[in-house]
C-alpha positions in Angstrom: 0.0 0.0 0.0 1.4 3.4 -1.0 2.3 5.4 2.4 0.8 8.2 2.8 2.5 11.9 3.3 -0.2 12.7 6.1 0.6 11.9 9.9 -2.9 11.7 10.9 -2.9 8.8 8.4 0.3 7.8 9.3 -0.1 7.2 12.5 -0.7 3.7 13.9 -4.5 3.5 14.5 -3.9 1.9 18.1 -3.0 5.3 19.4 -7.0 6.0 18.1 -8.8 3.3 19.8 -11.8 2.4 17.8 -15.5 3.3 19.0 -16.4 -0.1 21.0 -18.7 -2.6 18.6 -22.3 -2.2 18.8 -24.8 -5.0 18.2 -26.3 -3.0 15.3 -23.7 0.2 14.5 -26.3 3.2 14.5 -24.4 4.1 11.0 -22.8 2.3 8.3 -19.7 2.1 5.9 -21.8 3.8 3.4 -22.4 6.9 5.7 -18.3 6.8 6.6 -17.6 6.7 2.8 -19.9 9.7 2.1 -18.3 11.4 5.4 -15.0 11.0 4.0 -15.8 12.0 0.0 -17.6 15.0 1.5 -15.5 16.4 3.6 -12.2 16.1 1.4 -13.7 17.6 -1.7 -14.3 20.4 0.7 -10.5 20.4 1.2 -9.6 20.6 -2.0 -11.2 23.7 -2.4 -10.4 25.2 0.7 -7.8 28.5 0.1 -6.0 27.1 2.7 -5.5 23.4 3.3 -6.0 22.8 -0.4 -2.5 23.7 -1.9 -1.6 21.6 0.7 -2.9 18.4 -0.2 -3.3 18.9 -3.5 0.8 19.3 -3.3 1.4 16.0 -1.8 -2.3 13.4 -3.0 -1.1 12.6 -6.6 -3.5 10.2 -6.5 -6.8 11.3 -5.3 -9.2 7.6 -5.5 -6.6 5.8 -3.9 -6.1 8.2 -1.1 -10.0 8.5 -0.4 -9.7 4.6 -0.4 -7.2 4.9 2.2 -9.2 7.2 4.3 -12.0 5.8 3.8 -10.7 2.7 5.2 -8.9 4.7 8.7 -12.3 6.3 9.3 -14.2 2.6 9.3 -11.3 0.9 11.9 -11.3 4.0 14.0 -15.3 4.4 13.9 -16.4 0.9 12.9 -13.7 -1.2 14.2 -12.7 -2.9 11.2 -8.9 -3.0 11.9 -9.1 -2.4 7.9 -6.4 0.5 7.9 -2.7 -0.7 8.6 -0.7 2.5 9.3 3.1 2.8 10.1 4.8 5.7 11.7 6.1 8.0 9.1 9.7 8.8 8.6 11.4 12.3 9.6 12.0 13.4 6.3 7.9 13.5 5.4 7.4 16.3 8.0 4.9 18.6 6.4 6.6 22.3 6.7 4.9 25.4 7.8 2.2 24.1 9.8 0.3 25.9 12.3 -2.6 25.8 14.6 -5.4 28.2 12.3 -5.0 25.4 9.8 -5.7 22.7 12.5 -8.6 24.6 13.3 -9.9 25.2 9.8 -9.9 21.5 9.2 -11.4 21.0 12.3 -14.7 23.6 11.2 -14.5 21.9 7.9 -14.6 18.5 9.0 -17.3 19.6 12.0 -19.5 21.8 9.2 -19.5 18.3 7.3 -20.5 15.7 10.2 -23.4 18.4 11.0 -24.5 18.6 6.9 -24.8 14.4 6.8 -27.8 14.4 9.8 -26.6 10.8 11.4 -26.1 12.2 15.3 -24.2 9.1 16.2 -21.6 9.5 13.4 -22.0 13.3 14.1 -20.5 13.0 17.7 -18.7 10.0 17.5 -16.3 11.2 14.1 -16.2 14.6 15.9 -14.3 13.8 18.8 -11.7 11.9 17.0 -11.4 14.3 15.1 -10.0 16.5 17.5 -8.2 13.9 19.1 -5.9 13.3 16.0 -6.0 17.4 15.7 -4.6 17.4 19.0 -1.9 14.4 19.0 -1.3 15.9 15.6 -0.5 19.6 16.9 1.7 17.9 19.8 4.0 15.5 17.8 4.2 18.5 15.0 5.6 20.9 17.9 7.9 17.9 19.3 9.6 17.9 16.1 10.3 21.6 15.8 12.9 21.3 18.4 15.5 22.4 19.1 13.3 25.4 18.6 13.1 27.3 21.7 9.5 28.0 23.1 7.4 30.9 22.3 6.9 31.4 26.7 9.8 29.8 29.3 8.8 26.5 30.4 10.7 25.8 33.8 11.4 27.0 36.9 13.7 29.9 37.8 16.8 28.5 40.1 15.8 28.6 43.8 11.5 28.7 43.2 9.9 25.5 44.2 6.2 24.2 44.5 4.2 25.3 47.5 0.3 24.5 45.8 -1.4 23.1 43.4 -4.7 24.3 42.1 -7.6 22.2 41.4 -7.8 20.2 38.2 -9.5 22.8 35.2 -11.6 21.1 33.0 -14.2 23.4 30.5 -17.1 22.5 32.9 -15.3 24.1 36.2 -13.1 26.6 34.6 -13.4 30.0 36.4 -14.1 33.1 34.3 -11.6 34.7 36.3 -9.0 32.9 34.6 -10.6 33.6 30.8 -10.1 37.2 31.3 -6.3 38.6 32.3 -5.1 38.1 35.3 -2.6 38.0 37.4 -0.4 36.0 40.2 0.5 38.3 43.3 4.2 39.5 43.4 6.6 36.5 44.0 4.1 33.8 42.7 5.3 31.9 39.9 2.6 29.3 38.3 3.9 26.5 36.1 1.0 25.3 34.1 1.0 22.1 32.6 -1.7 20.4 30.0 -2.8 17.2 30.6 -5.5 16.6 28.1 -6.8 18.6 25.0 -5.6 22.0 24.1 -5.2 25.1 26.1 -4.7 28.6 25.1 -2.3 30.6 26.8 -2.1 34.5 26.1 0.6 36.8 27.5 -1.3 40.2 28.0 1.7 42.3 28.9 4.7 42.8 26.7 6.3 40.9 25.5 3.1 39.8 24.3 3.0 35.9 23.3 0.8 33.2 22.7 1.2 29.4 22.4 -1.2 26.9 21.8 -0.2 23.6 24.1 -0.7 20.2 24.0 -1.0 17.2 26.6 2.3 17.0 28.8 3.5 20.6 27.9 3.8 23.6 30.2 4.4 27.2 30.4 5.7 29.6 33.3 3.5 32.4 34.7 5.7 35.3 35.5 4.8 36.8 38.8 2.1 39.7 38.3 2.3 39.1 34.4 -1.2 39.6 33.3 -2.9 36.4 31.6 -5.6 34.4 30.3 -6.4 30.8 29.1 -8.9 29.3 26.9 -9.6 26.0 26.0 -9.1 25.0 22.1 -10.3 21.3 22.5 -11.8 19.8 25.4 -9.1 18.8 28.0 -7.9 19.7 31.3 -4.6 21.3 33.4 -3.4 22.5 36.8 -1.3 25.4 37.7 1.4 24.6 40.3 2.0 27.5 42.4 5.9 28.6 43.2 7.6 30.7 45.5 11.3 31.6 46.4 12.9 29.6 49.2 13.7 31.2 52.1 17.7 31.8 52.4 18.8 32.2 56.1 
């Protein structure tokens, strides 16, 4: 089988595991296949993922195929797509997260235009989970990039408190909206599911969009806000200075 140039295809499906099997599967390969057909004809089209597949797909029915065929063993369970990790060299260059997101409104506009709820809300969340694992192996392999925002600990600042776990259900509005620690608070906040927003409101003014297991530094009194771009959840260590007698 001809590899493909896309991770998200790339990528062995057991990191996706499939919806559980169902005694009667509320939709069918049929529905998948139209899913699939739909959607990427969108892409094609699109201004801005469509240079870039149409740069790398030389051959458009066997790649639909190949889709066609992830989609069922990640939705269906049909163990019908055999994907292999993908070598360095076939990183795709110049990605960012606006174009994760556009495929992600493409793909979502599509799920909503086919009327099957159970294929709606089941292809919806994988979805983002490949967007997300995507976005975090694509930012691993930038290294030895440096980070947008510090991501450890000043010498001599160590834990004191953790805050509670932040989900989108409990998340405080306080924390949407900038903010700030008191003077000689540090935060370290680390992702552990999803995708989090973090904006710097005071100069230098930075943003980063993080993935699960990554982490950024909140300055003391730097003003800040978060906002979840996938569903997920993270905690924000509090620091301090140790006291030197």
């Amino acid at each position: 089988m001809q590899a493909s140039p896309f991770p998200w295809l790339a990528m062995p499906v057991s990191d996706f595991p499939p919806t559980p099997e169902q005694a009667a599967p509320p939709f069918t390969e049929a529905d998948i296949r139209q899913l699939v057909h739909r959607f990427y004809a969108k892409v094609r089209q699109d201004d801005a993922l469509g240079p870039i597949f149409n740069a790398r797909v030389a051959d458009w029915d066997l790649h639909l195929d190949m889709l066609c065929d992830f989609w069922s063993s990640l939705l269906l369970g049909t163990r019908r797509f055999k994907g292999a990790p993908i070598p360095a060299h076939a990183r795709i260059p110049d990605l960012s997260w606006p174009l994760f997101q556009r495929w992600l409104a493409l793909f979502h506009g599509v799920t909503a235009e086919l009327g099957i709820p159970a294929l709606q809300t089941q292809a919806d969340a994988m979805a983002e989970r490949i967007a997300a694992k995507l976005w975090s192996i694509w930012q691993q392999r930038q290294a030895p990039t440096p980070p947008a925002l510090p991501n450890t600990l000043p010498d001599g600042v160590r834990p004191y408190r953790d805050s509670p776990m932040f989900t989108p259900d409990n998340l405080p509005a306080s924390l949407q909206t900038a903010h700030a620690t008191k003077a000689g608070t540090w935060g370290l906040l680390t992702v552990h599911a999803g995708l989090l927003r973090y904006t710097q409101d005071d100069p230098p003014h930075a943003q980063v969009v993080l993935a699960a297991g990554q982490q950024v530094l909140i300055q003391p009194q730097a003003r800040h806000h978060v906002a979840f771009e996938l569903p997920g959840s993270f905690q924000i260590t509090f620091c301090r200075a140790e006291d030197k007698e």
